[in-house]
N, C-alpha and C positions, 0 to 999 in steps of 0.2 A: 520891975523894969524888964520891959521885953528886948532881949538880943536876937531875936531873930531877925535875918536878913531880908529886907524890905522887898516885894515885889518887884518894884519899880527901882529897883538899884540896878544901874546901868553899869556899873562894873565887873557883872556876873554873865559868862554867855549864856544865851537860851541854849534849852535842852531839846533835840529834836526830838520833832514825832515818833514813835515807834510805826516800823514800815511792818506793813500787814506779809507774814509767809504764806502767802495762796501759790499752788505749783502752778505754773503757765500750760497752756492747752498744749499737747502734743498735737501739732496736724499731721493727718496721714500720708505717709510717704505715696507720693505722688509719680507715675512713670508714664512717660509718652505715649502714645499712641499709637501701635504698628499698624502702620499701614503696608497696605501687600504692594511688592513692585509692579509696575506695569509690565505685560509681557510684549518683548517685541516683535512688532508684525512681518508675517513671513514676507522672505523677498523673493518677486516669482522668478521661475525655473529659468536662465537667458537662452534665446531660441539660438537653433543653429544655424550656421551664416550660411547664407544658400551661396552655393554653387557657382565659379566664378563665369562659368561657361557651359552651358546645357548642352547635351548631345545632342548633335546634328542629326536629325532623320537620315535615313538611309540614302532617301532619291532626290537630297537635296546636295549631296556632297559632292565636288567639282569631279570632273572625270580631266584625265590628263591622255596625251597625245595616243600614248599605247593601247587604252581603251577604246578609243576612238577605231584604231586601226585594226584589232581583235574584230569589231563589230562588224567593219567595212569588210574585213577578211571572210567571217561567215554571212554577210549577204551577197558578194561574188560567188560561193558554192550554193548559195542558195539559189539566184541564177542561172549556172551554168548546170544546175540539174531541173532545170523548166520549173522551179517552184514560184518566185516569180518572175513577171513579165518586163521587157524592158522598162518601159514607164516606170512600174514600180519600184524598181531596183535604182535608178537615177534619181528616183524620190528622194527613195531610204538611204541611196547612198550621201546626198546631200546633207540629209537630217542628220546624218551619221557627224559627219564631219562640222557640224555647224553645234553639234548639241555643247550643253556647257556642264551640265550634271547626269548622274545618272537614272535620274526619270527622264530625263530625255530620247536616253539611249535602250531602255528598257522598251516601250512599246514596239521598237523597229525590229527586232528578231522573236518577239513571247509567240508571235503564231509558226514559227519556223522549228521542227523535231530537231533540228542538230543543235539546239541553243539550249547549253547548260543551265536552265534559270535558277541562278542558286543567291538568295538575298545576302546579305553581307549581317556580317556577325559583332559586335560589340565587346565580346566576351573575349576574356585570356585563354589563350591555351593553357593544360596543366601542366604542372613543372614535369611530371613523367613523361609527357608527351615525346615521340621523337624528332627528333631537329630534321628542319625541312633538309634539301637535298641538295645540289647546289643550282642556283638559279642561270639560264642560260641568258648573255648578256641582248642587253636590249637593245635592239635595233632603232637609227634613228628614224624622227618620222618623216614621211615620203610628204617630197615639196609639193604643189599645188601649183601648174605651170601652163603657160599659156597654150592651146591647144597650136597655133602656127607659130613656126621657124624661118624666122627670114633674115637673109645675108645678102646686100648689095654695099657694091666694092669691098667686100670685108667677108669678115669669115661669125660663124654662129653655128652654137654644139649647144646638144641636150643628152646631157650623160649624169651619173650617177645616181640617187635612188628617189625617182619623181612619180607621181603620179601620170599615168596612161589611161585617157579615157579612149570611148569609141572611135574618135575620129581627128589625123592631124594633118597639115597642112606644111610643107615644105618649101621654100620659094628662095630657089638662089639668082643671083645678075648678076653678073660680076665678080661673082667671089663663090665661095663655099658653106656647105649646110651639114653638121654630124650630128645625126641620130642614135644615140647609144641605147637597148632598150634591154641589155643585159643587167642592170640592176633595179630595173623602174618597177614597179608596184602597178598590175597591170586589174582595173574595173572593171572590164568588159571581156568577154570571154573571145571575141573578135576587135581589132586594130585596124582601120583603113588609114593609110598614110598615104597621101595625094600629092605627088612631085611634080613642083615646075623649074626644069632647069635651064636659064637662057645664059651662055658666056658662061655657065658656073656646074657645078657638081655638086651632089649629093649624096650622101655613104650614108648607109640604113644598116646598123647592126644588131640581131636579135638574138635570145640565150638557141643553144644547139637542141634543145628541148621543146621548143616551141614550134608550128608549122606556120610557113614563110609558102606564098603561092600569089601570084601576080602578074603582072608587066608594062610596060608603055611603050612609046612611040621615041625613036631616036630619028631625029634629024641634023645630020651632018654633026652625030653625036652617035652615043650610045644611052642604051636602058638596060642591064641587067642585074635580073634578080634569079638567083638560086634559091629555085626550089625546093622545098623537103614539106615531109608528112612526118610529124611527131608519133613517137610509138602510142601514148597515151591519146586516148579518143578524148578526153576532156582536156587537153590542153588548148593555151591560146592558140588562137588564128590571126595571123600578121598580116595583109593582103597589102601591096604596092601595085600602085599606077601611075599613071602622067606622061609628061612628055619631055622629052629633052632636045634643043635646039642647040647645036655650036655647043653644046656640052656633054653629060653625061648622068647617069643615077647607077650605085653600088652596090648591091640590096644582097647581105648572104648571112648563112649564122656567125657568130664566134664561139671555137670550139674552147671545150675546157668551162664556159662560162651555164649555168644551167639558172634556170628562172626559182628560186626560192619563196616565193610567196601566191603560187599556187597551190596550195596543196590540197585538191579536191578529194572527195570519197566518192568512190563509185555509186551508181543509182539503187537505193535499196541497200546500202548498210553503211554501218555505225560510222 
């Protein structure tokens, strides 16, 4: 009799498979990939910020009154030593006074020897330098005035520091005319001042250093002018004339008072 246990007996659990020991693949340790960093692109050099204002050329720079009057000042000596001729001198003195920069005023003296042409400079002085000296003050500039003076029923004066050209014109009726010409700024190396006095008077004062030589006509008036001859042979010349009717003309120096804005150089030096 067989005890063995039946194949097919369902009370017994199966036996499992035997699991095969094969070792598993080792894969090769695996590392990323270096890649090289990008290098970054240079950034260009930032330019430099121009200049908020470029220097002005030399002969473009405004000139102001005092220049103006320097210039006028050396083309009266230029003038009054025959260099040039009247015409030209009423030219230049015009251009003088009318220019607005200094190329304007540069070509009106460059043929004249007394004219320092010295360009203008940009540049610092060095701190060793010695310090300027002191500056004499500046005179204000001389007015620009109508060449005739005239006073009816009233009165009318031309004083203080004006411009004097060749030739002026005095005309009182009625009233009174004053001519001061002790601080005037005189352009012509000769003065004609032409008096007409009817019912009225006229008083002509000029510096004690100037020569004053003239006269006119008094009718049921007077005209007197005192005369003098200036020690300097280049000084101005004053000359009065006209007439006077029922009135009178005054014409003398005032002393004490001297014309400052002549100051010529003799012919032939510096």
């Amino acid at each position: 009799m067989d005890n063995s246990p039946s194949q097919d007996d369902p009370g017994q659990p199966p036996v499992p498979a035997p699991v095969p020991m094969n070792k598993p693949e080792i894969q090769p340790e695996t590392r990323p990939e270096a890649h090289p960093e990008p290098t970054p692109a240079p950034h260009p050099a930032p330019e430099p910020p121009a200049p908020a204002h470029a220097p002005v050329a030399q002969a473009e720079l405004r000139v102001s009154d005092a220049d103006r009057e320097r210039i006028a000042e050396l083309l009266r000596d230029a003038y009054a030593e025959g260099r040039l001729d009247a015409e030209e001198h009423a030219e230049r003195i015009g251009a003088a006074y009318a220019a607005k920069t200094f190329g304007d005023l540069a070509p009106l003296t460059r043929d004249l020897p007394s004219h320092p042409h010295r360009p203008l400079s940009f540049e610092k002085p060095p701190l060793d330098a010695p310090a300027p000296g002191p500056v004499a003050p500046m005179l204000p500039p001389a007015r620009q005035e109508s060449p005739s003076v005239v006073a009816i029923f009233g009165g009318a004066s031309r004083k203080g520091r004006w411009r004097v050209g060749s030739h002026l014109r005095a005309f009182a009726a009625f009233g009174g005319v004053e001519i001061d010409l002790t601080d005037a700024v005189f352009e012509s190396p000769e003065v004609e001042i032409e008096v007409t006095a009817l019912f009225g008077g006229v008083e002509i004062r000029v510096p004690e250093n100037v020569s004053l030589h003239g006269g006119g006509v008094g009718i049921f008036g007077g005209f007197d002018v005192r005369e003098q001859t200036a020690a300097d042979p280049y000084a101005p010349l004053v000359r009065v004339k006209g007439v006077a009717m029922f009135g009178g003309c005054d014409a003398k120096p005032r002393r004490g008072k001297k014309l400052k804005e002549w100051a010529r150089k003799q012919l032939g030096t510096e």
